[in-house]
N, C-alpha and C positions, 0 to 999 in steps of 0.2 A: 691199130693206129696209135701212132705216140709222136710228144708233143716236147719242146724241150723242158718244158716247164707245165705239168699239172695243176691246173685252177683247182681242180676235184680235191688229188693229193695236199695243196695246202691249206685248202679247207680243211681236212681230215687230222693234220699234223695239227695244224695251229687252231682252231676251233673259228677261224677268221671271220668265216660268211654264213651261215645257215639261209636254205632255202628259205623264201618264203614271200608270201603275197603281196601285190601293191594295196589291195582296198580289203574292209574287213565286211562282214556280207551286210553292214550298214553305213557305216559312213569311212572315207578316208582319214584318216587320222597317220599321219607319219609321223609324229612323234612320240604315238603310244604302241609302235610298232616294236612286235618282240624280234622280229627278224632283222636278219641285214640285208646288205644291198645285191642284187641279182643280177650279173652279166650276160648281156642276151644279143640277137643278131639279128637283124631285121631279116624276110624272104624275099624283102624290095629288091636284094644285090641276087637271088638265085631263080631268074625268072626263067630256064628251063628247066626247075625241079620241081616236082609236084610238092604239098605240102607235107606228104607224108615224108619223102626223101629228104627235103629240108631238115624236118625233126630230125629225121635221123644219124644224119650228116654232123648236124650241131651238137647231137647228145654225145656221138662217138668221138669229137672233138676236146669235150669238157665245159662245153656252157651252161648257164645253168635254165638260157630262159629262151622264147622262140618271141619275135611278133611275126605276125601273119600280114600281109599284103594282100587287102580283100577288094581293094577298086579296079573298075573294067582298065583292061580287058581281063584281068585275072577273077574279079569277081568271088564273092562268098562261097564253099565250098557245099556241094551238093548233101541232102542231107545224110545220105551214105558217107558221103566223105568226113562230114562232120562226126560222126560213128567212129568210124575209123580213125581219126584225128584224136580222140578223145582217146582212145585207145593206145596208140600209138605215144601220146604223152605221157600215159598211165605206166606205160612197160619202158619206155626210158627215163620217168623220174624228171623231162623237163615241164618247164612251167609254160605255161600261154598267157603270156602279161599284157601284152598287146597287140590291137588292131589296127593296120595302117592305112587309112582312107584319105582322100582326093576331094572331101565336100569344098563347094563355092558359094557362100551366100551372094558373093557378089558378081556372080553371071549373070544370064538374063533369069527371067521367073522362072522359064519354064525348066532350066539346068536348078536353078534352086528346089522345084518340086521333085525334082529328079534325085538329088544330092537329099532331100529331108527324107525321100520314100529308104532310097539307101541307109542314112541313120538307124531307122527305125528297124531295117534287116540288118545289120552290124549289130545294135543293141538285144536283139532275139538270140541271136549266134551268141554274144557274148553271156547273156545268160545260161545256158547251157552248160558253162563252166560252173556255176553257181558252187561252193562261196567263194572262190578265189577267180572273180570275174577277170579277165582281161578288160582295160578301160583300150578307146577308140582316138585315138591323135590323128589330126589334121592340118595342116594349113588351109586357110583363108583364101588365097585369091586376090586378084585386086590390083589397083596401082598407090593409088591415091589414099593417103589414110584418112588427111582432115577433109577430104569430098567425101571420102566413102565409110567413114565409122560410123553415123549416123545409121544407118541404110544398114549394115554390118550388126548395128548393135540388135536392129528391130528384127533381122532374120532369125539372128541367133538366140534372140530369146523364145524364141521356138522352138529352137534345136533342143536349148536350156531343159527347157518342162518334157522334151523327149527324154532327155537322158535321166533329168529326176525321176521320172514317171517309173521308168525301166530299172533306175538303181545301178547305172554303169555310166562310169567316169569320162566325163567328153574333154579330152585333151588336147588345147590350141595352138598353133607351135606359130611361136614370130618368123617371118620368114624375108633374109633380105631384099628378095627381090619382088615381094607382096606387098601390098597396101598395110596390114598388121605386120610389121617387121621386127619391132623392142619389144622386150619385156613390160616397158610401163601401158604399150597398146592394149596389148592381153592383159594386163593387171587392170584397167580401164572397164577394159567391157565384162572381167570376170566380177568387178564392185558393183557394177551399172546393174548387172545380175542379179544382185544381192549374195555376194560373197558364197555360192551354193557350194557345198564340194563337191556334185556330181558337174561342175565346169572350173577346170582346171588350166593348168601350164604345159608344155613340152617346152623342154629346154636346151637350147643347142646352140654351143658359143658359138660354133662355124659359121653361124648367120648373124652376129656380131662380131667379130672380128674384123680387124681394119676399119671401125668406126667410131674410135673415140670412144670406147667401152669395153673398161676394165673387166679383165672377167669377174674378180672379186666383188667389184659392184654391181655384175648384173647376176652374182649370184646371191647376193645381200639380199637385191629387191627381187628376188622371185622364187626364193628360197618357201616363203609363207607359201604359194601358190601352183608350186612345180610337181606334180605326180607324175611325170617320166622324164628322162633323160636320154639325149641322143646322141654319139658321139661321130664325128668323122673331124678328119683333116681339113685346113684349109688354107690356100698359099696364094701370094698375091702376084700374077706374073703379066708385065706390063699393064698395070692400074687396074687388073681384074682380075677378082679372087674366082677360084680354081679347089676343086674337092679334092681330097683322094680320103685312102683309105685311112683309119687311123696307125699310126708307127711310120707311115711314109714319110713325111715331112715332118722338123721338131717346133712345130708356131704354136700348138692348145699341149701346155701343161696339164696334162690327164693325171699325175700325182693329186698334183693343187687342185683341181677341178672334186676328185673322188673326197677327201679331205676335209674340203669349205663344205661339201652335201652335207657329209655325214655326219662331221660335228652341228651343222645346223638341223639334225633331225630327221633328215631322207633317210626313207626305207622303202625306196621302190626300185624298177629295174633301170641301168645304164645298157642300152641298147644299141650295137654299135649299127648305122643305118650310112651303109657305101653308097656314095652317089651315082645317078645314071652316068652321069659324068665321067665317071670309072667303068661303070658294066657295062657301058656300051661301047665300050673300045673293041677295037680288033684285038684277036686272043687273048679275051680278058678271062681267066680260071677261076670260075669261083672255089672251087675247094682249095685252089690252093690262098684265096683270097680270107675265106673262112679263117684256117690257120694262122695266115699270116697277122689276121687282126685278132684273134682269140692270144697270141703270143705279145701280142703289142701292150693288151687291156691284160690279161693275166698279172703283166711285169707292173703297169700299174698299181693294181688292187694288192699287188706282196706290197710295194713301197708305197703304198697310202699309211699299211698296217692295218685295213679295215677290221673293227671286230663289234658283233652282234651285241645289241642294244639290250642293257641288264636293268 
């Protein structure tokens, strides 16, 4: 399979990117990170391939990082699988950076007891990678933020002391159509916390955009906070915005985006994550979907000029 443009190959030419982890096997620290930044592809957008196919799909592509999509109905992979999985990363050299789950603090109790039993099996799987854990990203839930932060904040400081406890990265992601939707909401509740690093940022213009927020500003204020990145498209068509893939539409400056990270100190994975939005269309390809955004983000990452933190 070939690509018109090599992420691998100009890694190799230009010394650009070296693999390497998001969290170190004690604390995050992005900006004592020796590595650079890691292009990766959510399994959110390939929901009839098992996980092993994914990997493999993505490595023979040129990516360099996988996350996994472990909430029902897809669910944490059997511990066979998980076997196999670890295996299967070993022999293509991709990396397992992240988990992507569905927790709701703000459903009823019993979806919350549901959603914290889930955590605590996320956080097992992810150890098993030990030392270069994949950290676990979420949205919130919700409608309401000033009814429901309060309520939000008391859940999640229970999530908090799971994922301390565990030593793997619990990542919040603002979400616009969620009760936590800005970056200053998630900066709010990660303070209220006590600033932990195992409770972190996901950060994803797409869900700011069209609101009165700069991306340069909201990558200012959550630059301290953000241990993953998520990229897709986003377009506004009759007063409501609309996903697609990233390279479809030209509204999120992915140069400027790679850029503001890196010079601000990020050294963890850009993860491109296609919306249902997109995969659940009638004849929607994903491999050809794959390519298409591995060539979109590739062209970025040459014209960022990214290169590994000396």
């Amino acid at each position: 399979m070939t690509t018109d443009f090599s992420r691998r190959q100009f890694v190799s030419q230009t010394g650009a990117i070296l693999a390497g982890s998001l969290l170190s096997n004690s604390l995050f620290a992005a900006n004592e990170s020796k590595s650079g930044i890691t292009l990766g592809f959510s399994s959110y957008a390939l929901p009839e391939r098992t996980p092993l196919e994914a990997i493999s799909l993505l490595a023979e592509t040129g990516y360099d990082s996988v996350e996994l999509c472990v909430f029902p109905p897809r669910g944490l992979p059997t511990a066979k699988d998980q076997m196999e999985i670890a295996n299967r990363l070993d022999s293509t050299g991709l990396k397992l950076t992240s988990l992507m789950e569905n927790l709701r603090p703000l459903s009823s109790k019993k979806d919350y007891e549901t959603s914290t039993e889930r955590l605590k099996q996320a956080c097992d799987f992810a150890n098993r990678f030990a030392p270069q854990k994949p950290l676990i990203q979420t949205v919130l839930g919700g409608k309401n933020w000033n009814k429901e932060k309060d309520l939000c904040l008391e859940r999640l400081s229970a999530w908090a002391k799971i994922a301390t406890d565990a030593k793997v990265v619990l990542a919040i992601k603002p979400h616009r159509g969620h009760a936590m939707s800005r970056p200053a909401d998630a900066i709010w509740l990660i303070q209220q916390l006590g600033n932990t690093p195992w409770l972190r940022m996901c950060y994803d213009y797409s869900h700011f955009i069209y609101r009165d927020m700069p991306m340069s500003a909201t990558i200012k204020e959550s630059l301290p906070y953000t241990a993953h990145i998520a990229v897709k498209d986003a377009v506004q068509i009759d007063g409501k915005v609309v996903f697609k893939s990233p390279g479809v539409v030209d509204t999120i400056n992915y140069i400027s985006l790679l850029k503001q990270f890196h010079a601000g100190g990020y050294r963890g994975d850009v993860c491109v994550e296609v919306s249902s939005q997109v995969w659940r269309q009638p004849g929607y390809d994903s491999e050809e979907t794959v390519k298409q955004c591995f060539a979109a983000m590739s062209h970025a990452f040459k014209n960022a000029q990214i290169r590994p933190a000396v």
